[in-house]
C-alpha positions, 0 to 999 in steps of 0.5 A: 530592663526597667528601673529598679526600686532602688535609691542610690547616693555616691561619695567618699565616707569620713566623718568631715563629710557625712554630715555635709553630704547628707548621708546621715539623712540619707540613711535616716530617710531609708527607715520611712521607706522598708519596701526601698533598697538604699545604697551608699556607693563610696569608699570609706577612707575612716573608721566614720562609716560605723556610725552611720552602720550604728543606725542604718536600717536593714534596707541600707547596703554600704558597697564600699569603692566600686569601679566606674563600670560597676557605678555606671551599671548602678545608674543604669539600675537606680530609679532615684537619685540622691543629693542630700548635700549642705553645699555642693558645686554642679555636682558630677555624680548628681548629673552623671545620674541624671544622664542615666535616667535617674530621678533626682532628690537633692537639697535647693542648696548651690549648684544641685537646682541648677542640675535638677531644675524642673525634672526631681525633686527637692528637700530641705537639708538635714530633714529625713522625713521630708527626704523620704517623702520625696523619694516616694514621689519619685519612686511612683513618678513615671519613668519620662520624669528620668527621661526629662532629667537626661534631656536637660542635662544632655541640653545645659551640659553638652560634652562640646560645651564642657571641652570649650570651657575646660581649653577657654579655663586653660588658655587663659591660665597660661595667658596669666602666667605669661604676663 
């Protein structure tokens, strides 16, 4: 089954991150778009998310905390991907969406260039007109663009490499405390 029109973004919801993940952009990008459905994938831990319903159009669903697998098969559907954020570290999400073929949209801020690279798109922070426009770009672009965005995480981030990172990290905690 092929890629839906649907455009997705992940993360918990409060009001200390709405603003630095985007997800008011995100939802404001969504009223250039009707023909798109928006989901919002995370559970809300304050009473911020009624802000963002306050202005949301009808496109935008909120789905509240979901499983692993119901977020895999949401990747697995999704055609774009979104990272709106002001700062970001290599973010987990954005690349687990890429490993699902999505195409990515995301802020040139930190660590979300580094993931996309040359396989999404890129927008300024806190612009939703320019978000959506990109979005559309990447709602028409072909699916060998979602193709080339796993490819170069499956290349920059393997598994093996990660593990080897992760026991280097460790062993040279342990050293440190020992000394």
């Amino acid at each position: 089954k092929g890629k839906e029109d649907l455009v997705i973004t992940v993360g918990y919801i409060s009001s200390s991150v709405i603003k630095r993940k985007g997800f008011d952009t995100f939802v404001e990008a969504a009223s250039f778009l009707p023909q798109a459905k928006f989901l919002l994938i995370g559970k809300s831990v304050d009473g911020s998310l009624q802000n963002l319903r306050q202005f949301a159009p009808p496109n935008v669903e909120f789905t509240g905390f979901v499983s692993d697998e119901e977020l895999l098969g949401y990747y697995r559907r999704a055609k774009v991907y979104c990272q709106l954020s002001a700062y970001e570290g290599l973010p987990n999400a954005l690349c687990e969406a890429m490993l699902c073929e999505c195409i990515p949209v995301g802020t040139e801020r930190n660590g979300i260039p580094t993931a996309i690279g040359d396989s999404g798109f890129f927008v300024p922070y806190g612009d939703p007109k320019a978000t959506a426009e990109a979005i559309a770009r990447a709602l028409q672009a072909p699916q060998a663009l979602g193709r080339k965005a796993r490819a170069r995480i499956m290349k920059l981030f393997p598994e093996e490499r990660r593990e080897t990172g992760l026991l280097q990290a460790i062993s040279e905690a342990a050293q440190g405390e020992r000394r």
